[in-house]
C-alpha positions as CSV (number, residue, x, y, z in Angstrom):
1,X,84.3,100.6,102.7
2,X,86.9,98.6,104.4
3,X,86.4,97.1,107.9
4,X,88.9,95.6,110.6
5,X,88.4,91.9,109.3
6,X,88.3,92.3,105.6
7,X,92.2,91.3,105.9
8,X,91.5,88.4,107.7
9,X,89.0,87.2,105.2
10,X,91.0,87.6,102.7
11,X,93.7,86.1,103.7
12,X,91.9,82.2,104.7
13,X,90.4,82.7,100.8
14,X,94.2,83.2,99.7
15,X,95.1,79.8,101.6
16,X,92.2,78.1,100.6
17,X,93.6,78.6,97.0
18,X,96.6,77.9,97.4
19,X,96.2,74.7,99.1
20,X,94.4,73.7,95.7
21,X,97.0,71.4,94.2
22,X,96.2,70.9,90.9
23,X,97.3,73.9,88.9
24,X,94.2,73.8,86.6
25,X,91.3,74.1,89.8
26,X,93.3,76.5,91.0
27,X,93.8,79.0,87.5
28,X,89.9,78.2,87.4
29,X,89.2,79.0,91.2
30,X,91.6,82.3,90.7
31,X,89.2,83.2,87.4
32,X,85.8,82.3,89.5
33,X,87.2,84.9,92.2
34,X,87.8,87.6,90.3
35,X,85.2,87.3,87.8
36,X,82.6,87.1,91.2
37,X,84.0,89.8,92.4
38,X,83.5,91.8,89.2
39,X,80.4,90.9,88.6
40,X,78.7,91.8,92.0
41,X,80.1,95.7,92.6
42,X,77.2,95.3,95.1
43,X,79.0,92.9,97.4
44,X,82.1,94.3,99.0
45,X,85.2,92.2,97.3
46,X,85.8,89.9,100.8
47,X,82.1,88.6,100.3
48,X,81.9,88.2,97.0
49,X,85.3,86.2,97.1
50,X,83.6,84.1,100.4
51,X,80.6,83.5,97.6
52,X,83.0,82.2,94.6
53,X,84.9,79.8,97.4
54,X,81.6,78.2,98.1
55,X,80.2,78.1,94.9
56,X,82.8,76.5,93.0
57,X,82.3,73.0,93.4
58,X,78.5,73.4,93.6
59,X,78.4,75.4,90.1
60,X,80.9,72.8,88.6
61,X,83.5,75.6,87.8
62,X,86.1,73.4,87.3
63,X,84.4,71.9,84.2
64,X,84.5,74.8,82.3
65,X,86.8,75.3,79.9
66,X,87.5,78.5,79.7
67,X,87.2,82.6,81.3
68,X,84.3,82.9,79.1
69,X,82.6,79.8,80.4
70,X,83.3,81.1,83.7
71,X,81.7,84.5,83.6
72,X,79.3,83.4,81.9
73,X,78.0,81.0,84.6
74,X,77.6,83.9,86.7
75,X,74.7,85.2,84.6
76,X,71.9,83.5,85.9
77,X,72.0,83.7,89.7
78,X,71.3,86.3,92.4
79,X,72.7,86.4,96.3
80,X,70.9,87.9,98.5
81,X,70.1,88.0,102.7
82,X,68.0,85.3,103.4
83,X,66.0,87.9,105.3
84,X,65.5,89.7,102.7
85,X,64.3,86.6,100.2
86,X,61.6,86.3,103.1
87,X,60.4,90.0,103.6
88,X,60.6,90.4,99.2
89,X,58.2,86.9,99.4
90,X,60.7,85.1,97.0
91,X,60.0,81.5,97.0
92,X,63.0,79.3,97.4
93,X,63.5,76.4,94.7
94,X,65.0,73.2,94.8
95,X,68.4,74.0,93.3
96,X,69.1,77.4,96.0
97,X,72.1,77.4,97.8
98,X,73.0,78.6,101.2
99,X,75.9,81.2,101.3
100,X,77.7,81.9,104.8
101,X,79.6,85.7,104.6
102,X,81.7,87.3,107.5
103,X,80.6,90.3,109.5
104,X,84.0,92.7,108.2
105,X,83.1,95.0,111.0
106,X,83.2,92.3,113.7
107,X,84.5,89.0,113.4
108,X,82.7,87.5,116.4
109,X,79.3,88.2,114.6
110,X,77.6,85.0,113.4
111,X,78.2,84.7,110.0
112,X,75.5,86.2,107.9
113,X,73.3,83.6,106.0
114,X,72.8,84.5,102.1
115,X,70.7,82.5,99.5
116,X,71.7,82.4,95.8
117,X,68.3,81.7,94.0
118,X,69.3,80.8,90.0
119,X,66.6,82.5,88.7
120,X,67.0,85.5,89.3
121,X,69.6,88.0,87.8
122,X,72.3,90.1,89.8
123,X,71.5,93.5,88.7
124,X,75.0,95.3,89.0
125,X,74.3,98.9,86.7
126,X,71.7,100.6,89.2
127,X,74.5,100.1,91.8
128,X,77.3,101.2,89.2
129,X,75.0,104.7,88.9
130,X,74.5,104.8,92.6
131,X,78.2,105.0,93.6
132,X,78.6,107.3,90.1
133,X,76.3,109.7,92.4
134,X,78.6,109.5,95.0
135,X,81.7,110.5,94.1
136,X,81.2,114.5,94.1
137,X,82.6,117.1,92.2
138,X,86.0,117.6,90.4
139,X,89.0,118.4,92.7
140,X,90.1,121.5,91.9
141,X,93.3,121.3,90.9
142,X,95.0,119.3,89.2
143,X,91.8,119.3,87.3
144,X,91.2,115.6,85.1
145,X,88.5,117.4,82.7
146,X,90.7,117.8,79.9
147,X,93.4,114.9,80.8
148,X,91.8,113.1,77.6
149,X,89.8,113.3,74.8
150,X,87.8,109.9,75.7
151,X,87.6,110.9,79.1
152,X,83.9,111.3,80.5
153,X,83.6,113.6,83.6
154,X,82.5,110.5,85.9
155,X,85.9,109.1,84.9
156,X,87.7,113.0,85.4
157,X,85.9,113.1,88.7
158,X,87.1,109.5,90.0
159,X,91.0,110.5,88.9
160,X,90.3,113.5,91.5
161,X,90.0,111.7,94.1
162,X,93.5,110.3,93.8
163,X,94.8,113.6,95.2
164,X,93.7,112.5,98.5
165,X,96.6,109.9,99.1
166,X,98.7,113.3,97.3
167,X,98.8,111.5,93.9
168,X,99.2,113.2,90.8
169,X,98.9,112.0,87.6
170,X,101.1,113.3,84.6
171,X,101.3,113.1,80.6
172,X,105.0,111.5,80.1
173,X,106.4,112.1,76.9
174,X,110.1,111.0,77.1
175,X,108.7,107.4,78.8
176,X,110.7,104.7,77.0
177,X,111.0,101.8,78.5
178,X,107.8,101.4,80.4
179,X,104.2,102.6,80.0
180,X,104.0,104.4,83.0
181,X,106.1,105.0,85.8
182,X,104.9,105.5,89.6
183,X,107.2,107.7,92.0
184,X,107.7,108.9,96.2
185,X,109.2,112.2,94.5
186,X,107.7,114.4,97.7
187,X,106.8,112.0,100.5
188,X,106.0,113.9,104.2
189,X,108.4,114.3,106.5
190,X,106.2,114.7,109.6
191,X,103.8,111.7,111.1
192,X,100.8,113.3,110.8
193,X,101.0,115.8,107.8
194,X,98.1,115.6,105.5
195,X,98.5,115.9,101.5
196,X,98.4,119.7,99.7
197,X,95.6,121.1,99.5
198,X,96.5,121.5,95.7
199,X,98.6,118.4,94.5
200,X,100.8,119.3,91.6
201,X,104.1,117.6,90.2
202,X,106.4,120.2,92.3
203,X,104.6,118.6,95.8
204,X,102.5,115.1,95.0
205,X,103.5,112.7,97.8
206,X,103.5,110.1,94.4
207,X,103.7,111.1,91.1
208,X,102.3,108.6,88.5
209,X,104.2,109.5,85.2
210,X,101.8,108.1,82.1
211,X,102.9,107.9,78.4
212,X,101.6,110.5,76.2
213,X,100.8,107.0,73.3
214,X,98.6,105.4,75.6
215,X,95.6,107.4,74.7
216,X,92.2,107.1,76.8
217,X,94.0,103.5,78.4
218,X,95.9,105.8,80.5
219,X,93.0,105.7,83.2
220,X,93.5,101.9,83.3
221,X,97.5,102.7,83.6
222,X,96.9,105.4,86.3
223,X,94.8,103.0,88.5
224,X,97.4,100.1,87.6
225,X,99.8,102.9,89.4
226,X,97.2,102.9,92.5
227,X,98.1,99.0,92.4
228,X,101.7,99.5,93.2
229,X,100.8,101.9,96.2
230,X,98.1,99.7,97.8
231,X,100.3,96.4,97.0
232,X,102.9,98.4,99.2
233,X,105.3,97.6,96.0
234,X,106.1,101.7,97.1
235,X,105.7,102.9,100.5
236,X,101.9,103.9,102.3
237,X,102.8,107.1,103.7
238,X,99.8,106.7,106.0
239,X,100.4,103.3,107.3
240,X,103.7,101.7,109.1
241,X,103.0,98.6,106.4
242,X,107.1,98.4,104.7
243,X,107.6,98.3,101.1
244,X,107.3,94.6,99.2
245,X,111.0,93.5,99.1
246,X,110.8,89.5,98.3
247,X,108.7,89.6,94.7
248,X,110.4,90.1,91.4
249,X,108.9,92.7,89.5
250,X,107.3,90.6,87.2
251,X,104.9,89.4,90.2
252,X,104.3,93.2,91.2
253,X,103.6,93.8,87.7
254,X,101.0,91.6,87.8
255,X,99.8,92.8,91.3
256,X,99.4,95.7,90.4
257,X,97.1,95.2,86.9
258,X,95.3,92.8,89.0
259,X,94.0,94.9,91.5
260,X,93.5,97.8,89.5
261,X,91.9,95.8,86.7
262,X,89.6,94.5,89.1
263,X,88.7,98.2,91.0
264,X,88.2,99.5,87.3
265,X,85.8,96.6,87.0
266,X,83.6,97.4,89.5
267,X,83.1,101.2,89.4
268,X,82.8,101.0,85.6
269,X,85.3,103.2,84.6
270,X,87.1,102.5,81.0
271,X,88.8,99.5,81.0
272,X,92.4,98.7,79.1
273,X,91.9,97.9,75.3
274,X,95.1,96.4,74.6
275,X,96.6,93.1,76.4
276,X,98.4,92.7,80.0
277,X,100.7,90.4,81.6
278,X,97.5,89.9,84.5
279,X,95.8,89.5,81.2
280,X,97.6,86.6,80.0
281,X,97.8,84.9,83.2
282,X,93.9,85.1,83.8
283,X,92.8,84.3,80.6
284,X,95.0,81.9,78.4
285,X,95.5,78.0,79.6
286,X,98.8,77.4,80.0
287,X,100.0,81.1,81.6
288,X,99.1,80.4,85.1
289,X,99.5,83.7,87.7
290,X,103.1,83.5,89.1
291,X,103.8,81.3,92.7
292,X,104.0,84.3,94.3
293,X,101.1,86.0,93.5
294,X,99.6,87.3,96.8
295,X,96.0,87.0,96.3
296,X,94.7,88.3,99.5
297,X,96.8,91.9,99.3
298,X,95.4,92.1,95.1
299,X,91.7,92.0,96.5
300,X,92.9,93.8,99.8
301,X,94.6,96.7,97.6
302,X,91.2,96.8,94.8
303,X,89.1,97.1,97.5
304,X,91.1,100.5,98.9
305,X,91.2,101.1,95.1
306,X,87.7,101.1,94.7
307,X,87.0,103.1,97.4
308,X,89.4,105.9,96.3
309,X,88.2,105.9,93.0
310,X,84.4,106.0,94.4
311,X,84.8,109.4,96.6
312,X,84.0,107.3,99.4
313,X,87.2,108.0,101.2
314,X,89.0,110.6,103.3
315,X,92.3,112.3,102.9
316,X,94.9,110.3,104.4
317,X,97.5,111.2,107.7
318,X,100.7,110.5,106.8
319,X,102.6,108.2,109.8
320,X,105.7,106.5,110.9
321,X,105.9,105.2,107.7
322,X,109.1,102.9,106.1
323,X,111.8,105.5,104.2
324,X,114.0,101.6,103.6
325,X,112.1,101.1,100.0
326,X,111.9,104.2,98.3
327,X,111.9,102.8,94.1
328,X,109.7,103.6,91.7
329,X,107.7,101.0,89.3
């Protein structure tokens, strides 16, 4: 769950990367994040990216030549409380590292002190089932069984839980010029309205429109559609945030696959087959993520994703929210 300094975290991680001059640290730094925070579902995102900050240099990140090099250096090594390497009797060696994370719940907390031990291996499945356990049955309508062949009812039952921001999700078969499309067809009209008890097209706060040839990638489209609504590309109904105005929609493209990649990654749901423009930028030398990519709203905005798609959430309350940005993307 998120906590009241999550944002702040976030956003000294964001500066710290950007104040990495050379463009190469810094596309490898962006890939050590995200690949951290992937890799660890167990950590909430905000520690996970504290952890990659840290262990950067020490790891020799920046030597690696490539995404696959960088994932793959994440293997080997565990992070746990140091008070909890001392009750489970693990003996440090000579290569652990001390870790310093944030208290997200109160930021005048000492910071909590974490060792990563290389010899031991960060065991992310049992905590992949766990949260699978958590997310409760379907909603009941508009029901996901059914949506898709490929679709398993742990990823029909996380799709559910989109209905409680009033999200709907749609089969598009007209779509031309864009794989999906995400719309504020019905937003409230009263601060403190809550969505419909049963979302449909005729009365979803957001409507995110999905073409028919995408096949079983439309959960990774679907959640890419989540990205535009926590990047505040379209309007939270629930929060007094306004709309993104300044990025070009290239950059909010990329936001949006970013975050939602990323939230996909860690609850395990089916991830997109084909290739992306986040894709691109992550993975191929050369194609760095654009100057304005806001880092700290992406892990911000996967972090609200995971939650949502985990069951671990409440229905929103709509409030005084901006009407100045109402487009769809």
């Amino acid at each position: 769950m998120n906590h009241p300094e999550t944002a702040t975290v976030l956003r000294s991680i964001s500066d710290m990367v950007s104040a990495e001059t050379n463009p190469r640290r810094k596309s490898r730094l962006e890939q050590f994040i995200y690949a951290t925070a992937s890799a660890w579902p167990h950590y909430p995102i905000a520690h996970a990216a504290q952890a990659a900050v840290q262990l950067a240099r020490p790891m020799r990140v920046f030597e690696l030549q490539s995404f696959e090099g960088v994932k793959h250096a994440l293997h080997h090594i565990d992070l746990r409380p140091a008070l909890e390497w001392d009750i489970m009797g693990f003996p440090e060696s000579p290569d652990t590292l001390p870790i310093l994370l944030s208290d997200l719940r109160d930021p005048l907390t000492p910071p909590l002190l974490c060792h990563l031990n290389p010899r031991h291996a960060p065991l992310a499945d049992p905590h992949i089932d766990a949260s699978r356990r958590r997310r409760g049955p379907f909603h009941a309508t508009p029901s996901y069984a059914g949506f898709h062949a490929t679709f398993t009812d742990d990823t029909a039952r996380m799709l559910g839980n989109i209905a409680k921001i009033g999200a709907v999700a749609t089969w598009e078969k007209t779509l031309v010029d864009a794989a999906s499309w995400a719309e504020l067809p019905h937003p409230p009209v009263i601060v403190g309205d809550t969505p419909p008890s049963t979302v449909t097209p005729d009365n979803a706060w957001y409507q995110f429109r999905v073409g028919k040839h995408l096949g079983r990638d439309a959960f990774a489209e679907i959640v890419m559609c989540l990205g535009h609504v926590f990047c505040h590309h379209l309007p939270q109904v629930w929060s007094t945030t306004c709309a993104s105005q300044d990025a070009d929609p290239t950059t909010m493209l990329i936001e949006a696959e970013a975050a939602g990649a990323l939230a996909i990654a860690r609850v395990g749901g089916p991830t997109r087959r084909g290739g992306s423009f986040f894709g691109d930028a992550l993975l191929k030398e050369g194609t760095p993520l654009p100057a304005g990519f806001r880092l700290d709203v992406v892990l911000h905005a996967a972090s609200e994703i995971e939650d949502l798609l985990r069951g671990d959430t409440t229905a929103v309350v709509s409030g005084a929210w901006s009407v100045e940005d109402h487009r769809g993307y």
